[in-house]
N, C-alpha and C positions, 0 to 999 in steps of 0.2 A: 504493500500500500504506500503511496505515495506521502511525504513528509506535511502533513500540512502547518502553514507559516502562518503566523499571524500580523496583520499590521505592523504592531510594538518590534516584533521580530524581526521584520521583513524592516523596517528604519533600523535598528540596533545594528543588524547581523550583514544587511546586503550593502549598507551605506555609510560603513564605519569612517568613509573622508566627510562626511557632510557634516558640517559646522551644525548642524539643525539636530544630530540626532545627540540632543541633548536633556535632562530631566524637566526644563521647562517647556520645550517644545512639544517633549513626551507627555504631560500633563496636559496641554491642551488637546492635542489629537485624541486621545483619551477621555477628556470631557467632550468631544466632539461626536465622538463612538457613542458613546454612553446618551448624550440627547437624542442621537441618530437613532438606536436603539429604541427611544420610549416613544420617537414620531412615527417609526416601522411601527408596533406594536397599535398605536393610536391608528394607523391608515389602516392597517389590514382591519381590525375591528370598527370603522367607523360606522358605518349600517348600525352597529347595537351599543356606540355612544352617544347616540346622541349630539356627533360631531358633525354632519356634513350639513349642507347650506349656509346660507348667511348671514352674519351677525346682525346686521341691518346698520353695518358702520362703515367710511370712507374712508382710506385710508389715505397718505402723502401722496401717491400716486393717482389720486381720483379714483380709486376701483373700488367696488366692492369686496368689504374684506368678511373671508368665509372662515368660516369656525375652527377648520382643522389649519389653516393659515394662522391664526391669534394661539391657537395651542401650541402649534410648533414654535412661533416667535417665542412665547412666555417658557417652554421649556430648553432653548437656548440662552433668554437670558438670563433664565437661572440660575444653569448649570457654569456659564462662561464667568459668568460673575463674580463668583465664588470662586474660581480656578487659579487667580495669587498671579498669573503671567499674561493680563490685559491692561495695559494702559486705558485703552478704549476699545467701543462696539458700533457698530454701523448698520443697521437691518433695513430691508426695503420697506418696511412695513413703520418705521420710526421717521418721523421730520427730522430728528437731530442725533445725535449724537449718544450714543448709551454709556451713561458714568461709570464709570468699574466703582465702586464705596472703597475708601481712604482703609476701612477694617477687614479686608478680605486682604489687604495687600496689590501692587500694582507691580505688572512687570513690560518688558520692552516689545510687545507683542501689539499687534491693530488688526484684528479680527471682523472682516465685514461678510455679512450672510441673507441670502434668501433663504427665506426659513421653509415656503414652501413653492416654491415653482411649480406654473401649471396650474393654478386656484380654479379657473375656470372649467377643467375636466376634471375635479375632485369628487363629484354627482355621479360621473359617468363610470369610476372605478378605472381612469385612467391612468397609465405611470406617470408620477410627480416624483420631485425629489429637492432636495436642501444641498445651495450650493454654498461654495464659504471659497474666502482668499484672507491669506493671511500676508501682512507687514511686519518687517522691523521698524523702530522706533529708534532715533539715535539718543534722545532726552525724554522717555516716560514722564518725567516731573515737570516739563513745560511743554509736551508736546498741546501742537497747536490744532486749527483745523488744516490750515494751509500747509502745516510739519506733516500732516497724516494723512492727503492727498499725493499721494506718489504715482508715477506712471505705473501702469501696468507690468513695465517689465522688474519694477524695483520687487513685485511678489517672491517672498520666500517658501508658496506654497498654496497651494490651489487644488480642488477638487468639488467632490458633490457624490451626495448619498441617490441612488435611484432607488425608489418603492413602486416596484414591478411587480410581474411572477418570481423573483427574490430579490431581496433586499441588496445593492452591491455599494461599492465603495470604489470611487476611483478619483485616483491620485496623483500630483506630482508635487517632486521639492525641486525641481529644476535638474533632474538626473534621471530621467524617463518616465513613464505614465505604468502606473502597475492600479490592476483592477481586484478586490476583494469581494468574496461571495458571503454573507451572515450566515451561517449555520444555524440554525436556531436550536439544534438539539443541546450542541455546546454554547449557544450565543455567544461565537464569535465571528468575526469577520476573516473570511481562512484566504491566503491567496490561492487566485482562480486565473486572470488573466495577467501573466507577467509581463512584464516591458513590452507593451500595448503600439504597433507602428501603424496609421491610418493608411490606407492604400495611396499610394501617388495619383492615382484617378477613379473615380468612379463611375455607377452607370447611374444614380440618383441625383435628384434635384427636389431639394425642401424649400418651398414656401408656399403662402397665402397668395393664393391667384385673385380669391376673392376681391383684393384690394387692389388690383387691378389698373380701374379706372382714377384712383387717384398718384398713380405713377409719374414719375415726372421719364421724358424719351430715353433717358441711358438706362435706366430701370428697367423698360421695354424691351429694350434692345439686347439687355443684358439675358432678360430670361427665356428672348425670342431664340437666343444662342441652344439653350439646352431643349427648347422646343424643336427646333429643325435642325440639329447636329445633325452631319451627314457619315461619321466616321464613325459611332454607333449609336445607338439608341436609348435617350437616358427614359428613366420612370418618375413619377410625381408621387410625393409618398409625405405627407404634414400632418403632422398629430396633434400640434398646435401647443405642445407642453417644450419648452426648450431642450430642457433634462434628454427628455426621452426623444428627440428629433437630432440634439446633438451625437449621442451617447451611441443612437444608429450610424450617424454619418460618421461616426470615431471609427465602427466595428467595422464597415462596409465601404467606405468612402464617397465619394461622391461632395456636394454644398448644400449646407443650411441658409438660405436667405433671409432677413428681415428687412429689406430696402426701407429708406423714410418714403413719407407720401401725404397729403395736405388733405386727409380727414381730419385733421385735429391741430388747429393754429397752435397749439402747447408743445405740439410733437413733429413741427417739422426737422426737428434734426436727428428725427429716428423713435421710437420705443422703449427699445430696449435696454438696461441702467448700463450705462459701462462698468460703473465698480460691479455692481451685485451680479451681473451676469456676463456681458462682454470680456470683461478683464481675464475674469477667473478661466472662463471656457478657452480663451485666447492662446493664455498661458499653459492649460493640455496640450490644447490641437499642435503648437507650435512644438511643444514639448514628443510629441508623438510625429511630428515630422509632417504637417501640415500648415497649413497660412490662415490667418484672421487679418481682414482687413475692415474699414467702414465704406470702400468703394474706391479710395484712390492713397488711404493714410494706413500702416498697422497701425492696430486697437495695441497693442502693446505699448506706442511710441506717443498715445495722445496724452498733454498731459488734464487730470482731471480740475472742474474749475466747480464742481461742488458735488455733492455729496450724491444726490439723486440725476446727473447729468447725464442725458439719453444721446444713444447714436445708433446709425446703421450699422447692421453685421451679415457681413458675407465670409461665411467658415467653413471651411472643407478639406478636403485634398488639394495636393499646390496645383494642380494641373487645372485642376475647374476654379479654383480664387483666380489664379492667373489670368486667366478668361476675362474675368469682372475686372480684374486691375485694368487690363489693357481697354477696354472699353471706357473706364473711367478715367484714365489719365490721356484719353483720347479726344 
């Protein structure tokens, strides 16, 4: 039988040069498992919590924010709050900024997280999942907003839980993408998919056609590309949850698209939050040997200029980004 490795293991034992596999870094992932754990357990039983649909409240992003969304939030900030290695927190679901308390202890760590991606198929028994990207901090005791807006590529660490048909974990600290599967007999998270490489090209293509008509022409033209490719035949495949549209395009290759588009005067410069979700996904894909770009800039190289700041994301294999590059810087 095969050895199986655990997270903790798999940081200690396969990445003994990495500055990160350290008893404070280990204490967060850890607290990150463990909230992971109690949101798995809450989604697979939602039907008989009394958790699904919506609170009847709005949240910083103008959404409706939905029960197992506020569950998830209040069980990360719990858990991260108490963990002695946050400066600060960041959630999609917060206008500001989450205080770590002076009594729990403060350490050099900036932890920003969607608690539940995907809200909107939470009814449907969709996969959703919790992404997170973590920061160093040079000054904990002064850091600022503008100290703890870093570029994407400053991330020492990125991933997101999927709650599918199982529970997985997938990860990077900047030294490749390794995937874990939760075992629930032992509850743990065992490695399942090691050093994770996206294909260089795919035959898929993920977006919202519906939105269509508010495209602007390189947007068009861009998606006309994987409509009438003549050198093979790509498929149309959007589930509409990021987690679970990335998390394919990682396994299979191919692009996820979010193009901007002028339904929403709020949101012409895209949807999607770059910290809470562009960044973190960026940071994989790249990491996996793949490209993120917002149409003509890498999502790695923007720098952020507040806290909930939205942009386009075209993520996939380099071969179909490339595609959208050359169009857009065209």
């Amino acid at each position: 039988m095969m050895r199986q490795v655990t997270v903790i293991e798999h940081l200690l034992l396969h990445q003994k040069e990495n500055p990160l596999a350290t008893g404070n870094f280990t204490r967060l992932l850890n607290e990150l498992i463990l909230a992971a754990k109690i949101i798995s357990r809450a989604v697979n039983k939602a039907g008989l919590m009394n958790v699904l649909g919506e609170t009847g409240e709005i949240n910083v992003q103008g959404e409706q924010v939905q029960k197992l969304d506020e569950l998830a939030n209040r069980v990360l900030i719990h858990r991260l709050q108490r963990a002695g290695v946050l400066c600060a927190m960041a959630s999609e679901e917060n206008a500001d900024l989450i205080d770590v308390p002076d009594q729990y202890g403060k350490g050099k760590y900036f932890l920003v997280f969607d608690p539940l991606d995907g809200s909107s198929n939470i009814d449907a028994n969709v996969s959703i999942g919790t992404i997170f990207s973590i920061y160093r901090v040079k000054d904990p005791e002064r850091a600022t907003l503008s100290e703890l807006l870093q570029k994407g590529e400053e991330q020492v660490a990125a991933g997101y839980f999927l709650y599918g048909s199982s529970t997985m974990l997938v990860y990077t600290t900047g030294d490749g993408v390794h995937g874990f599967t939760l075992d629930p007999s032992v509850g743990e998270f065992l490695l399942s998919h090691p050093n994770i490489k996206i294909p260089k090209s795919g035959k898929i293509y993920s977006v919202n056609e519906g939105y269509s008509a508010f495209w602007d022409e390189q947007t068009r033209k861009t998606i006309e590309i994987f409509k009438t490719a003549s050198e093979k035949t790509y498929s149309l495949r959007y589930i509409g949850s990021l987690v679970a549209d990335f998390h394919r395009t990682l396994l299979y290759g191919g692009i996820f698209m979010y193009p901007k588009d002028s339904r929403d005067p709020k949101k012409t410069h895209g949807k999607l939050r770059l910290l809470y979700e562009a960044n973190p996904m960026a940071f994989i894909v790249e990491q996996a040997g793949g490209m993120a770009i917002d149409g003509s800039r890498r999502i790695l190289s923007i720098q952020p200029e507040d806290l909930h700041q939205r942009v386009p994301l075209f993520i996939g294999s380099s071969k179909e980004v490339q595609k959208v590059a050359e169009i857009y810087q065209n």
